[in-house]
C-alpha positions as CSV (number, residue, x, y, z in Angstrom):
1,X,0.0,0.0,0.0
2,X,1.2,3.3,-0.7
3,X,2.4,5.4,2.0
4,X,-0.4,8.3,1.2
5,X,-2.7,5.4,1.3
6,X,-1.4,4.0,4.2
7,X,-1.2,7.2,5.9
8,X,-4.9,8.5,5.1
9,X,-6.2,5.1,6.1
10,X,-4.8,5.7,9.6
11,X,-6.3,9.0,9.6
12,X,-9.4,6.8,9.6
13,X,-9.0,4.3,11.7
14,X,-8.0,7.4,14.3
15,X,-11.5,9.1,13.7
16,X,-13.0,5.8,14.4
17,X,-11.0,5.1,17.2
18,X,-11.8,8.6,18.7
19,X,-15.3,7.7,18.5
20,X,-15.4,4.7,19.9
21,X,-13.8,6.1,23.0
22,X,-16.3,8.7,23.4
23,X,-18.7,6.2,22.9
24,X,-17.5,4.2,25.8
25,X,-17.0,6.9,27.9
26,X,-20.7,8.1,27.4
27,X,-21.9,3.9,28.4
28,X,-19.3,4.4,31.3
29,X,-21.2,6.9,33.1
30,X,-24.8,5.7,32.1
31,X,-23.7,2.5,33.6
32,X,-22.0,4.6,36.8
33,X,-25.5,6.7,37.0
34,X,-27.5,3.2,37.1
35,X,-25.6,2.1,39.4
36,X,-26.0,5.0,41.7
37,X,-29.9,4.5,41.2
38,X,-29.9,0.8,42.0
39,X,-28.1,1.6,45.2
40,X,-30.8,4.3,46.0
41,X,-33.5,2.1,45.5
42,X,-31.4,-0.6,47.5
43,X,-30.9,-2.8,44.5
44,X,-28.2,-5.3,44.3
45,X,-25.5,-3.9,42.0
46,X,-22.9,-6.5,41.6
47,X,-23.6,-7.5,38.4
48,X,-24.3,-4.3,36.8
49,X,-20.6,-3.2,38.7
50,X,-19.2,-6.2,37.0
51,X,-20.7,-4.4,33.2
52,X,-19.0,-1.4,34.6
53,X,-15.4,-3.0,35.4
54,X,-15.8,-4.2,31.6
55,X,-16.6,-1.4,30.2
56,X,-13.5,0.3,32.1
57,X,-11.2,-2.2,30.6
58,X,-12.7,-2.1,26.8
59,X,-12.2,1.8,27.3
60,X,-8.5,1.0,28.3
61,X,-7.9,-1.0,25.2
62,X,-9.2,1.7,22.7
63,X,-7.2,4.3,24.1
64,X,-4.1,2.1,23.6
65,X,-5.5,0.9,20.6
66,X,-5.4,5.2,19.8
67,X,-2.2,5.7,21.1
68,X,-0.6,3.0,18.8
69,X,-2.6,4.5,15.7
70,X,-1.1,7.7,16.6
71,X,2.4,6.3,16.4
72,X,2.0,4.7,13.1
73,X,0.5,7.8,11.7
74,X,3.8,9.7,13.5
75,X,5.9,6.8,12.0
76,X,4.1,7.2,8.5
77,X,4.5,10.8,8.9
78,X,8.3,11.0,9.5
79,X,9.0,8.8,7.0
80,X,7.2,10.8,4.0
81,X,9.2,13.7,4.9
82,X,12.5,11.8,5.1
83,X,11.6,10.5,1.9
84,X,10.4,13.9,-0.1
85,X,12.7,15.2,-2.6
């Protein structure tokens, strides 16, 4: 794959990423105000504590998932330039 290619497809897969992470964020605290209802109303929360210890760990993964797009496109970025006539 070309390298402008290569480049502009990680520009993509950042914008997803970035998305997904807000996404996350947003079903992190929807699941943290749930929980906070549950315990008003003197529901059990373990499970739904459990969704929210998941959710906290898929949101981990995207944002190293976004920190290693970010390199590549860094990577992809330095080497154009080393490489421009």
């Amino acid at each position: 794959m070309a390298d402008h290619l290569h480049l502009a497809k990680e520009h993509a897969d950042l914008a997803k990423a970035e998305q997904d992470i807000a996404e996350g964020q947003m079903r992190i605290t929807e699941q943290e105000l749930r929980i906070e209802r549950m315990q008003r109303a003197g529901q059990d929360t373990a499970r739904a504590e459990e969704m929210l210890a998941a959710f906290r760990e898929i949101l981990a993964e995207w944002h190293r998932h976004r920190q290693e797009i970010l390199r590549t496109i860094e990577r992809l970025q330095r080497a154009r330039i080393a490489n421009f006539p």
